[in-house]
N, C-alpha and C positions, 0 to 999 in steps of 0.2 A: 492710900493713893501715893505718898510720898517714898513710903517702902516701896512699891510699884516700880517709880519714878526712876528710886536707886538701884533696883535689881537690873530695868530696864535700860539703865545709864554700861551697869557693870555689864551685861549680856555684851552690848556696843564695846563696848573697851576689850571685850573680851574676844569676839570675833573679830575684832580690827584686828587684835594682835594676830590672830592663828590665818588670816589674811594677807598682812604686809607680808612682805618676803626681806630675809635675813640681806642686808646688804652684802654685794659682790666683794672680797677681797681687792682692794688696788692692784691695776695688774703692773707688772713688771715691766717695762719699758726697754728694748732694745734697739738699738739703727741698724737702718742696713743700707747700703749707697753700692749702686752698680750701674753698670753700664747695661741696663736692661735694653734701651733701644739706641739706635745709631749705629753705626762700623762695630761697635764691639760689642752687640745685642749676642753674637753666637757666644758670648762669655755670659754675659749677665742673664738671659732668661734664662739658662737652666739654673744658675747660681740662686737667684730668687726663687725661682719653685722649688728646690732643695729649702732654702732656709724658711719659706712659709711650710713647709711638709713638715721640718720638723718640730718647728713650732705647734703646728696643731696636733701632732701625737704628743707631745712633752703634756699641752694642755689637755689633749683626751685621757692623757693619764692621770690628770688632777695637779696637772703646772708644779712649780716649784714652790716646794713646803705651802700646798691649798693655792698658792698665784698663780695666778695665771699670766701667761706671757705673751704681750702684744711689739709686734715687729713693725718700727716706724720706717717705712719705705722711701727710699728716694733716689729717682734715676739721672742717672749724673750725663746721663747719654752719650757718652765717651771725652766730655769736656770738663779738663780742670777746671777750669771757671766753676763749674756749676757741681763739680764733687766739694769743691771750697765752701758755696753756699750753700750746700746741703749739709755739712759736718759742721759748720757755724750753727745753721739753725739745730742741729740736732745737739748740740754745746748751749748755745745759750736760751734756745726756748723750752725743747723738751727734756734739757736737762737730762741724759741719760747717760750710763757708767759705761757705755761699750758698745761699739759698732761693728757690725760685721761690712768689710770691705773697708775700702773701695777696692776697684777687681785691677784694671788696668796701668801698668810703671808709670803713666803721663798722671792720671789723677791719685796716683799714691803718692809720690811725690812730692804734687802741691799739697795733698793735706798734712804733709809731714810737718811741717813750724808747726801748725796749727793742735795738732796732737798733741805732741810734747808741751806745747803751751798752758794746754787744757787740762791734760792732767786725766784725757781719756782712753780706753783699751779701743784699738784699732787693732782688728784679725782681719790682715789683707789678704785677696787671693790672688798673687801674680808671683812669679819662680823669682823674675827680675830683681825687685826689690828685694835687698838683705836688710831686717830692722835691727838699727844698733843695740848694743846688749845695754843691757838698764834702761832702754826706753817705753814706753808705753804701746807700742807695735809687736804686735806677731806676727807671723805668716804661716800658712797654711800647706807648701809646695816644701818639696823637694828647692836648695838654690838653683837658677837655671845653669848656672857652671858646672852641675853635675849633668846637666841634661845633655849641652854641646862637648862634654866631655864622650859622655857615652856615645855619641856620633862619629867624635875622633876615631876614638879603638876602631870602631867599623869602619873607616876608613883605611887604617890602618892595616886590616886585617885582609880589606880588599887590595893593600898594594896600589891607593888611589892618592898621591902626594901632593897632588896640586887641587887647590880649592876655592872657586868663586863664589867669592857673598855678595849676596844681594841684598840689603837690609833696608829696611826704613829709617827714617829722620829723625822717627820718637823714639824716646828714653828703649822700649822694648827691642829695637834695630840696634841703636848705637849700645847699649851696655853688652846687646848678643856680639857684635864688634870686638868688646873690651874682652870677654870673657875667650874669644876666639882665638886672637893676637896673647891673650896670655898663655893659653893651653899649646895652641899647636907646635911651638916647638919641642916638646916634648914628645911630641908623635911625628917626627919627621915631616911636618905638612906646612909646606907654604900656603900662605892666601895672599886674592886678590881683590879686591875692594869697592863695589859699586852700590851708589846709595838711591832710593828712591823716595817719592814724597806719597803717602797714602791716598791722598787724591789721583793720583798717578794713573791712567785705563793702560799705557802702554810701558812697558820695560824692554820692549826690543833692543834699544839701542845700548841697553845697559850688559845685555842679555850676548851680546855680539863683540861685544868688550872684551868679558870674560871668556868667552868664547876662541876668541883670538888670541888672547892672552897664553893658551892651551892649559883650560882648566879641566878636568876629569871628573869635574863632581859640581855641582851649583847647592852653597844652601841658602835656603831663602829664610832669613834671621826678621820676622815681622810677627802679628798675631789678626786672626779673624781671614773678614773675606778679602783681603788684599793678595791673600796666598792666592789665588785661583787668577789671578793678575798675572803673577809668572808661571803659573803650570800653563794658562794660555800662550803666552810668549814664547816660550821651551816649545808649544806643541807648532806656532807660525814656523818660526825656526827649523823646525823637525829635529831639537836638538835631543839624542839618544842618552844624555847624561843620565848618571843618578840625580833626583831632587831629593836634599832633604831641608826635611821642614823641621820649626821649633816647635815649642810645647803647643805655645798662642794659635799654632794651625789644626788643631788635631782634634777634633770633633763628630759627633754623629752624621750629623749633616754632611761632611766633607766631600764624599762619594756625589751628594747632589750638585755642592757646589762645584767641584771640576768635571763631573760630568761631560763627554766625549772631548776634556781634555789630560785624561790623568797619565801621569809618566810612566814612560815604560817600570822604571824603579825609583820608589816613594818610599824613605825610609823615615821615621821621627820618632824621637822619645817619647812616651807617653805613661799615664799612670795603668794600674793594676784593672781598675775597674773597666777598660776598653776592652778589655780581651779575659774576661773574669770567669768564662767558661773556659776557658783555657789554661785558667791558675793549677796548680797541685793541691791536689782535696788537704796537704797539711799547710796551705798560704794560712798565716792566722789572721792577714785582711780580707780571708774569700768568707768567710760567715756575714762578717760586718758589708761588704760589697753586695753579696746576694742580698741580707735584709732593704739595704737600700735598693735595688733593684725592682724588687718586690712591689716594695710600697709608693714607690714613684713610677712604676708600671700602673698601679691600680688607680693612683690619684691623677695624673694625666696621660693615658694609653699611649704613653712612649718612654722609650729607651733614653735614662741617666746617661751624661758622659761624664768628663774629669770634672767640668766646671761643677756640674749636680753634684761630684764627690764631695768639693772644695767651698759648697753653699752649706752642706750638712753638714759636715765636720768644723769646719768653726763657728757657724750656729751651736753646736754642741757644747764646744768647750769653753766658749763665751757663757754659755750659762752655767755649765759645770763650774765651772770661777765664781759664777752671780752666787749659784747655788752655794758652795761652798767659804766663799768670802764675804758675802754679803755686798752692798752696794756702792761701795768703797773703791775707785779705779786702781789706785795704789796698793789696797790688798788683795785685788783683787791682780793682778799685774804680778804682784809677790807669789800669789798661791801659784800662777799659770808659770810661774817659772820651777816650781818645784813640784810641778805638778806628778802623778803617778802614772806610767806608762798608759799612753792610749792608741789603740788600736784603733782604725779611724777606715776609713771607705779609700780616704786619702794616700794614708802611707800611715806606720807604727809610727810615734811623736815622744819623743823624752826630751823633755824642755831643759833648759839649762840656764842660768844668766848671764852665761854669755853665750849662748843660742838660742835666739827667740824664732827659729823653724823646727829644729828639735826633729827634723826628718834626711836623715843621711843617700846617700848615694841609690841604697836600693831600694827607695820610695820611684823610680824609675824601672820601667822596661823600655826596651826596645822592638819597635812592631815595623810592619813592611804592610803597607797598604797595597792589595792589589782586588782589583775586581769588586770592586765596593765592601771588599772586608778587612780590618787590623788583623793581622797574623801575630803572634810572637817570631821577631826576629832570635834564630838559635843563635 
């Protein structure tokens, strides 16, 4: 009976065992802080479905060395205020080595002290922002001085010398300002200067300015839906200019948002992936583009823009760091600076320390919006 007892003890011990389940791996903890809703939603929702998409393939393929990777979300809704307390709490509660974002110049910005404080990796996605070299900041973009540079030439090349901006108030209007005032003499181009506030429904009066002023060309230096703000005013007006827009305007949706108001000519910088049936079968970002394409056609039946480029690709390399460096911000910072060429959805990336964009000039095309489609401008 007692032998009984003990076989019958061990059988239990022994199905428990073939039972329990092998505990899960701790997963791997990442931030990510975007401006998913509010004014700058047309950035942050494809930004965050790009970096959940590639999150759960990294994890279908069995995470990083067997971890798996979980992405702690948090939408800053276009308010430095609230990208602050979202990078605090991702600093001091969830403790984590690296944030993907924040997306917009007004909440990169604020969370700059805080960064470098911290001691944590911040892969921003805005052109605006340059992160100082030896800091704990990357970027993702092309700088946007390449972008209103490439607009010059075109300017340029039209023989259009006089130029009204129209810019916003925040960090992304006035640094497209700085960068404008610094380039354009070099292209022959005066500007003329008019500022508006994001809340703003009307810019006529701004719009009538520069108008008078006898400008040839209006660019409108802001990001999101405030652009459809002046393509409306330009159409009250019946003003026949070129519009060109910045990076921040250039989106799938665009064609909806100015809808029966879009300019006769609408020209803006923009990345690879807009016009990616378009690339030359030797782009060595059109493989990496289509995959993306692919897989975020299938995971939400619609079309990636630059933001989806700019969610994947520094999701990516944030863990390629993780992966590589292990959990460490500072080695992890070290490795991303000397990282090994990467070809990205984005743009080709050679980091440097003292270039923490590591993406040059022709991370840039130039497109011409017409009839709800991006063309490559020749």
């Amino acid at each position: 009976m007692r032998m009984f007892a003990m076989v019958a003890a061990g059988l239990v011990v022994l199905i428990a065992g073939i039972g329990t389940p092998v505990p899960a791996a701790d997963p791997i903890k990442i931030g990510f802080i975007g401006s998913i809703t509010g004014y700058g939603s047309i950035l942050g929702d494809p930004e965050v479905k790009a970096a959940k998409l590639r999150v759960k393939m990294i994890n279908a393929a069995g995470g990083i060395k067997g971890r798996p990777v979980e992405l702690l979300i948090h939408d800053s809704e276009g308010s430095p205020e609230k990208a602050v307390l979202a990078m605090k709490r991702l600093v001091t509660q969830d403790k984590v080595p690296a944030v993907v974002g924040p997306d917009l110049s007004s909440t990169v910005r604020a969370v700059m002290p805080l960064v470098e404080e911290s001691k944590i990796i911040s892969f921003v996605m805005t052109p605006v922002i340059k992160p100082p070299a030896g800091s704990y900041m990357f970027g993702i973009y092309p700088i946007q001085e390449h972008a209103y540079e490439a607009e010059l030439v075109w300017l340029k090349k039209k023989n259009l010398t006089k130029l009204g901006v129209l810019a916003s108030t925040d960090t992304t209007g006035q640094e497209g300002v700085k960068f404008l005032r610094e380039l354009a003499g070099k292209y022959g181009i005066t500007l003329a200067v008019e500022n508006f506030n994001l809340q703003d429904v009307d810019v006529t009066p701004q719009l009538l300015t520069l108008q008078r002023g006898g400008a040839q060309a209006i660019m409108a230096a802001m990001s999101g839906k405030p652009f459809a703000v002046v393509a409306k005013g330009m159409k009250q007006l019946n003003m026949k200019l070129p519009l060109l827009a910045s990076t921040g305007a250039v989106t799938r949706t665009l064609g909806e948002l100015i809808s029966g108001i879009e300019p006769e000519i609408l020209i803006a910088p923009t990345l690879k992936v807009m016009v990616a049936e378009q690339l030359a079968d030797g782009d060595e970002n059109k493989p990496v583009i289509m995959e993306l394409i692919k897989n975020y056609r299938q995971e939400y039946k619609e079309e990636p823009d630059l933001y989806a480029a700019a969610g994947w690709d520094a999701t990516e390399m944030v863990l390629k760091a993780y992966a590589a460096a292990g959990p460490n911000p500072t080695a992890m910072r070290d490795w991303l600076e000397k990282m090994p060429k990467y070809v990205g959805a984005v743009c080709t990336v050679v980091m440097k320390p003292t270039d923490h964009h590591g993406c040059g000039p022709e991370g840039y095309v130039l497109v011409q919006f017409k009839n709800g489609k991006f063309m490559l401008e020749k």
